[in-house]
C-alpha positions in Angstrom: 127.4 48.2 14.2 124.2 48.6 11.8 124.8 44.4 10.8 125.0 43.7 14.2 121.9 45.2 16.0 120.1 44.9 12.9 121.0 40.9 12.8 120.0 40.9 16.8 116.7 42.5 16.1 115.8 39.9 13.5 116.8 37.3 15.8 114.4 38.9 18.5 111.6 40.2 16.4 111.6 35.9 15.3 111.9 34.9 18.8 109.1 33.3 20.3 109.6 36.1 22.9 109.0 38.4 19.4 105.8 36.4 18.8 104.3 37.2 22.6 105.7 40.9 21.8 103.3 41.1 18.8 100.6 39.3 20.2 100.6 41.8 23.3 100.5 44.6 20.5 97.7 43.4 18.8 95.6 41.4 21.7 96.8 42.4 25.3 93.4 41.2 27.0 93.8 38.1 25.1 97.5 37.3 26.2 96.5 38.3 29.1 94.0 35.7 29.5 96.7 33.4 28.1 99.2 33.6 31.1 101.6 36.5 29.5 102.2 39.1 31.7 101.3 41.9 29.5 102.8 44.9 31.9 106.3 43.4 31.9 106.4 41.9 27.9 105.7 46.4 27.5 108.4 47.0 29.8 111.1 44.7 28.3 110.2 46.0 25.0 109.9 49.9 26.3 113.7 49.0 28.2 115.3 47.5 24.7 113.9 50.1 22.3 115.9 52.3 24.7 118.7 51.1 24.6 118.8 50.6 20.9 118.1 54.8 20.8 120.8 55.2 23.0 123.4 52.8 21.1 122.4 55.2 17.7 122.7 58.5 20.4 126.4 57.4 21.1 127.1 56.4 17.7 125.8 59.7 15.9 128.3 61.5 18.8 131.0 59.3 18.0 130.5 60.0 13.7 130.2 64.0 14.2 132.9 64.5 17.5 129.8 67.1 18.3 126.4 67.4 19.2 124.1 70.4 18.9 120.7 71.8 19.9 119.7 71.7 16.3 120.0 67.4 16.7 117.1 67.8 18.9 115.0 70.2 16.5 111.2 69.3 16.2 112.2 69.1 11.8 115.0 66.6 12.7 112.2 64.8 14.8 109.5 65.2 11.8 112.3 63.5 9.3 112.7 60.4 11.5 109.4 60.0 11.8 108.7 60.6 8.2 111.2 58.0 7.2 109.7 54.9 9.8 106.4 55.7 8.0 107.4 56.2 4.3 109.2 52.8 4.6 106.8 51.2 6.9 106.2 51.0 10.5 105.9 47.2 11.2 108.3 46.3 9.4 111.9 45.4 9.8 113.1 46.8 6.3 110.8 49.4 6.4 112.7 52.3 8.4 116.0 51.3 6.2 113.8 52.0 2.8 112.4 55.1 4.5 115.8 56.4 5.3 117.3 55.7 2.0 114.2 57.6 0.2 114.7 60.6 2.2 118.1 61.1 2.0 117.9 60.4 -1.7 115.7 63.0 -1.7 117.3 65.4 0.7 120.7 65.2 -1.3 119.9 64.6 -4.7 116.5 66.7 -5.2 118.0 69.5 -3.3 120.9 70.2 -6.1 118.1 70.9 -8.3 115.2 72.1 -6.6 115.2 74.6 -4.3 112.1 73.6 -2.7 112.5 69.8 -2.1 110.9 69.3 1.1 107.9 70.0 -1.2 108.8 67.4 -3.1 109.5 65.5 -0.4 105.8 66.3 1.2 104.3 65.1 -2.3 106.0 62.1 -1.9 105.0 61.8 1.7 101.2 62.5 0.8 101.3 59.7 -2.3 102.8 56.9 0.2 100.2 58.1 3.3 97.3 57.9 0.4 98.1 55.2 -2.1 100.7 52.7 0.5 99.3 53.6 3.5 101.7 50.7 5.3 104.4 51.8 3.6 107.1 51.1 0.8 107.6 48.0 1.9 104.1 46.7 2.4 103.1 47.5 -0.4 106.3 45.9 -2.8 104.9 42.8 -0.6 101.7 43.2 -1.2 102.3 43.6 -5.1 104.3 40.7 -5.2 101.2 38.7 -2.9 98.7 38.6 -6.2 101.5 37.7 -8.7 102.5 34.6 -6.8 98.6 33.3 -6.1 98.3 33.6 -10.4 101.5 31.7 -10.6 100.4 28.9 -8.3 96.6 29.0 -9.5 98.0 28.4 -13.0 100.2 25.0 -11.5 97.3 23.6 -9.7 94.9 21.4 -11.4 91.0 22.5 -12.0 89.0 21.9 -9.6 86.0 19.7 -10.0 82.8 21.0 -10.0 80.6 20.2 -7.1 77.7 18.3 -7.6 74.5 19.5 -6.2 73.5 18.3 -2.6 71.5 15.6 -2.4 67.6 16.2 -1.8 66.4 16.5 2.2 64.5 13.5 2.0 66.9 11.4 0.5 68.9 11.8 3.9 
């Protein structure tokens, strides 16, 4: 079920209908002014994430044959939030990185710390202050520079420029 809706979500998020769903996100007066209609790009988006929450709703039910208050619980809440924005909000990847950190953390770091979700804050603090768009944002923007020096060191030199001709000479 994870292949699948994550598959259909690459598929939509690389859909020119994806494209118009960013560009309302970053520029609604301007897609606006373009011909999109702005209100109902929101509401398709606003209807499908949705439906994707209710798809995991059902499938956490179905796993655990229960569901309890404690699901609900503003800490639960705080731990998916935590994980979107360790990983990285705009990304694709980026909730999948978060959610593997944090349950690394939760199960691994708790048989030997008694107070991991200190840990776990520390960690949160470090990604806020030194990856502020998260894990994977910032492995993409380390890997960015590395592939400029590689191509800079392919290309030839560029020739210097000679000066501009005088103003009278034109």
């Amino acid at each position: 079920m994870f292949l699948a809706v994550w598959s259909a979500i690459a598929v939509w998020v690389r859909s020119p209908f994806g494209a118009s769903i960013r560009g309302t996100k970053d520029q609604p007066r301007r897609m606006s002014a373009l011909g999109f209609n702005v209100w109902l790009i929101r509401w398709i988006t606003f209807v499908a994430s949705g439906f994707l929450g209710a798809v995991a709703g059902l499938m956490y039910v179905y796993y655990h044959q229960f569901i309890s208050p404690h699901s609900l619980s503003l800490a639960n809440s705080a731990e998916m939030l935590l994980m979107v924005i360790a990983g990285g909000a705009g990304t694709l990847s980026g909730p999948v990185v978060g959610a593997a950190l944090v349950v690394l953390l939760k199960n691994v770091a708790s048989a030997y710390i008694d107070r991991w979700i200190m840990l776990l804050g520390f960690v949160f603090i470090f990604i806020v202050m030194f990856v502020p768009g998260g894990i994977v944002a910032g492995v993409a923007r380390l890997r960015r520079p590395t592939l400029t020096k590689r191509q800079a060191a392919v290309l030839p030199a560029a020739a210097p420029l000679s000066p501009a001709p005088p103003r009278e000479a034109l």
